[in-house]
N, C-alpha and C positions, 0 to 999 in steps of 0.2 A: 530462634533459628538465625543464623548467619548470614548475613546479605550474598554468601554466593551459596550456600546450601542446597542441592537437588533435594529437590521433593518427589516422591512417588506417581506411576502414573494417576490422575486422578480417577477418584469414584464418587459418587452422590454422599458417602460416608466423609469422607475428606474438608475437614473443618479450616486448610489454613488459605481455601477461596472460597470466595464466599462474592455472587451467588456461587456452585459448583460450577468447574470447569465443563465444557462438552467435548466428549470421549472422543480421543486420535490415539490408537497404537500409533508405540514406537516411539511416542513426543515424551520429553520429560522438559519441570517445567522448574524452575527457581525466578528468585527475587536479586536483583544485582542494583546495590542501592546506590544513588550520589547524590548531591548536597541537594536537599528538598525535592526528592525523588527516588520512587522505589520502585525501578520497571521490573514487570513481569515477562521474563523472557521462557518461549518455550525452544526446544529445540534438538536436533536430533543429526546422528550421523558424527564422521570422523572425515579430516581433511580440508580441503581449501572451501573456507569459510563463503557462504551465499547472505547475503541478508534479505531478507524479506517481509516487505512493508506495506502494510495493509491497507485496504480502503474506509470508506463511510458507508452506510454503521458499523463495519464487520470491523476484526479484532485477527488478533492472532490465526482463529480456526477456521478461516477461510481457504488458508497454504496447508492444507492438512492434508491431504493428497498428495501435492504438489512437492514440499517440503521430502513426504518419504523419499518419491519419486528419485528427488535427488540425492536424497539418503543414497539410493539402489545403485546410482551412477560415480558413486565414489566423492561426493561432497559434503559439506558441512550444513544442516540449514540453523541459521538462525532466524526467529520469529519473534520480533517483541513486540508486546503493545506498545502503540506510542501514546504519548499523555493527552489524556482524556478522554480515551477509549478500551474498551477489555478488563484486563484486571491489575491496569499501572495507576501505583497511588501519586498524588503531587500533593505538598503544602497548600499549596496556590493553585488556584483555578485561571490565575488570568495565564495569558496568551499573546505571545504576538507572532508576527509573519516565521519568523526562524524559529521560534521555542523548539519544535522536534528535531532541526537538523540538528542546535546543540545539543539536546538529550542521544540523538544517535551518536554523535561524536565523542559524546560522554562512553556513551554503552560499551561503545568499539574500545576505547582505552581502558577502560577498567576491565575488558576481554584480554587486553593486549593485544588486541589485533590493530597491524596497521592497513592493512589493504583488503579489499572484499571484491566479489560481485555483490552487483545489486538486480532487485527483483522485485518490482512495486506495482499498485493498484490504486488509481482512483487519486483519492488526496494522498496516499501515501508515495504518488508519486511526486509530486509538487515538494519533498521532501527530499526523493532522491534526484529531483533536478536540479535543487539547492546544494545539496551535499557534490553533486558532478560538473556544476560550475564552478563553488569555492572551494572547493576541498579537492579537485581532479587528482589527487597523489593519493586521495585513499580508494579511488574505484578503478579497478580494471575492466569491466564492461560493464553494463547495463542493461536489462530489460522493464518496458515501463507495460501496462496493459491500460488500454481505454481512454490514454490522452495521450494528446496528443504533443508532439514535441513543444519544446519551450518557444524556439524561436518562430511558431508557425504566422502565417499573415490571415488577418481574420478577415473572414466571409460572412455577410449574411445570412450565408446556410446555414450554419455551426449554433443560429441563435439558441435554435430550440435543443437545443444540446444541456442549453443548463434551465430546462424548464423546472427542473426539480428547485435549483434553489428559494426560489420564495419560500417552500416552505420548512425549509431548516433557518432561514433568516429569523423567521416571524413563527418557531417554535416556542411551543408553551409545553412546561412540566405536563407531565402525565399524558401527551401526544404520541399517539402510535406511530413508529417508522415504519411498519408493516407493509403499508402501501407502496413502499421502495420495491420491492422485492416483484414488482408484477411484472407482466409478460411484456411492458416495454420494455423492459431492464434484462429480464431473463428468457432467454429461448426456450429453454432447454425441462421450465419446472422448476418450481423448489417447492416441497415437501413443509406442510407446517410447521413440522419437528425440526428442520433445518432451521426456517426462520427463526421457531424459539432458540435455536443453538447462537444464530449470530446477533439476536438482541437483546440475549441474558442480559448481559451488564450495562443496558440501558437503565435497571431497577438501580443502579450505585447512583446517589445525587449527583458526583462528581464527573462521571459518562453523560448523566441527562442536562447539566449545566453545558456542557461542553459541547452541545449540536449546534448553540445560537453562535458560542465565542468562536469556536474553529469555524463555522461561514466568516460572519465578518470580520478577523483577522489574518486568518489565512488562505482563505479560497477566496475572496475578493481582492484584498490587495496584491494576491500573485497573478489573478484573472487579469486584470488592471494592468500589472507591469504585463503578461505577454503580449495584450493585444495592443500596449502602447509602442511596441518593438525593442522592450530591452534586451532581452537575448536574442535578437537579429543584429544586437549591437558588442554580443559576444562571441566565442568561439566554444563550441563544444566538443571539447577535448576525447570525455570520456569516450567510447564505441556503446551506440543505442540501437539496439532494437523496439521501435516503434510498435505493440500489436492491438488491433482491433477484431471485436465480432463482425461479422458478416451483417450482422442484424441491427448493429446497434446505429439505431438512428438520434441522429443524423450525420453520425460519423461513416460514410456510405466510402469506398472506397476511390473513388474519385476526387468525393470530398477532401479526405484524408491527403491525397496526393497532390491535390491541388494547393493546400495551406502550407504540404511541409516542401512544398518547390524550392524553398532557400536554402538546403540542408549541404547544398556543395560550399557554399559561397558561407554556413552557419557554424560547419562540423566538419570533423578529422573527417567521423564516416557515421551516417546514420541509414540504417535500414525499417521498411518498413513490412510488413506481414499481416494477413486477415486469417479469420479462423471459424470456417464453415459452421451452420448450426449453432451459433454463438452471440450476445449479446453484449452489455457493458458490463454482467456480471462475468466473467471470462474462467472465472478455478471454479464458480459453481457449474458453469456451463461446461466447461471445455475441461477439462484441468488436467489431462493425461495429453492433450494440443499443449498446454503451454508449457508444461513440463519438457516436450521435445523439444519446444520454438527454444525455450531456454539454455537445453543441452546443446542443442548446435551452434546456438549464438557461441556460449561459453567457449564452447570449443573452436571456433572459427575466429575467435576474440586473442591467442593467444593463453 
């Protein structure tokens, strides 16, 4: 198969993923390879291209909603896995702070695309913060979910915000991420068969090596530069829309407003938006809300 070959929608029959994909009409999914790298990109629809980048643990099938949605609105979604998570192969398992914004910038060229929206979750946004402060000529807006802006000034409130990380720090093979997925994280429910669907490919070694390296190289040391005020000591070009749950603690909306107070003095223009019944899991909980938050931004963007 040829590194831009479509593959069929997947079924449990379907030998060339492995483990199988979890089922989304309408997604169709290839491999688009660059040099020690062979992302798995799914994607769907015709028109001005959206990118959209995932969280931790989740993978591509988190935007599976979302992605049609925008399908229906006349856009392009693209979904890749980024490296070390889903179903993207790498040579190399190491890591450091930028590895994904290069692999996105890689993705986007071997697409021929030069400019995009973007549309991210969790660590996949720490990605598209990278990519809209050095790369500002390839994004025309932005939407981030459940973090909060780059240049925000940190608060004692916000601690327990990254209560989770201890334990992806101090993960060991064969540890459940399961426990992610609870009703602090999720308003709204998630269904086991969900869960199975977004921790399949924790069983590939190269997904379960990559919970300890991606904390300590990328969510620490980006943690680190924001709360030491590096992008308070930049300008943020691209147009962001900010969204959090209502629920997700301790990102409470005061909180939220109160950290991103630098946002005149940080950015062209950044907005911020909360989203009823809703946690830090935000397309499981919400995904027909962010799906609009999204379209209006886009379209208010220009």
């Amino acid at each position: 198969m040829s590194a831009s070959e479509s593959l069929p929608l997947a079924s449990p029959e379907d030998r060339a993923w492995s483990p199988p994909l979890p089922p989304a009409d309408g997604i169709t999914h290839r491999r688009i390879a660059a040099p020690g790298l062979r992302t798995h990109l799914a994607e769907c629809g015709q028109g001005e291209p959206v990118l959209l980048l995932h969280g931790f643990p989740e993978h591509w099938w988190q935007w599976r909603d979302v992605a049609t949605g925008l399908t229906a609105a006349g856009y392009r979604a693209l979904v890749p896995d980024l490296r070390g998570a889903g179903w993207t192969e790498a040579d190399s398992t190491a890591l450091d702070r930028t590895s994904r914004l290069r692999d996105v910038l890689a993705l986007l060229d071997a697409l021929g695309i030069e400019r995009v929206r973007l549309l991210s979750h969790d660590m996949g946004a720490l990605t598209a913060m990278q990519l809209s402060y050095g790369h500002p000529e390839r994004g025309l807006s932005a939407v981030q979910l459940s973090v909060p802006p780059a240049f925000f000034a940190f608060s004692p409130r916000i601690v327990p915000g990254f209560r989770h990380l201890p334990q992806f720090l101090l993960h060991r093979r064969g540890t459940s991420l399961r426990g992610i997925f609870s009703p602090a994280y999720v308003a709204r429910g998630m269904t086991e068969e969900v869960k199975d669907h977004h921790l399949a490919p924790q069983r590939r070694a190269e997904v379960e090596a990559a919970v300890r390296t991606l904390t300590w190289r990328q969510i620490l040391p980006e943690a680190l530069r924001m709360s030491a005020g590096v992008y308070r000591r930049r300008r943020l070009a691209v147009p962001t829309l900010v969204v959090f749950g209502h629920q997700d603690r301790p990102w409470t909306e005061p909180v939220v407003r109160r950290i991103s107070r630098h946002a005149p003095r940080c950015a062209d223009r950044v907005e911020l938006a909360f989203v009823e019944d809703a946690a830090h899991f935000l397309t499981d909980d919400a995904p027909e809300e962010v799906t609009a938050l999204a379209l209006d931004w886009f379209a208010r963007t220009g």
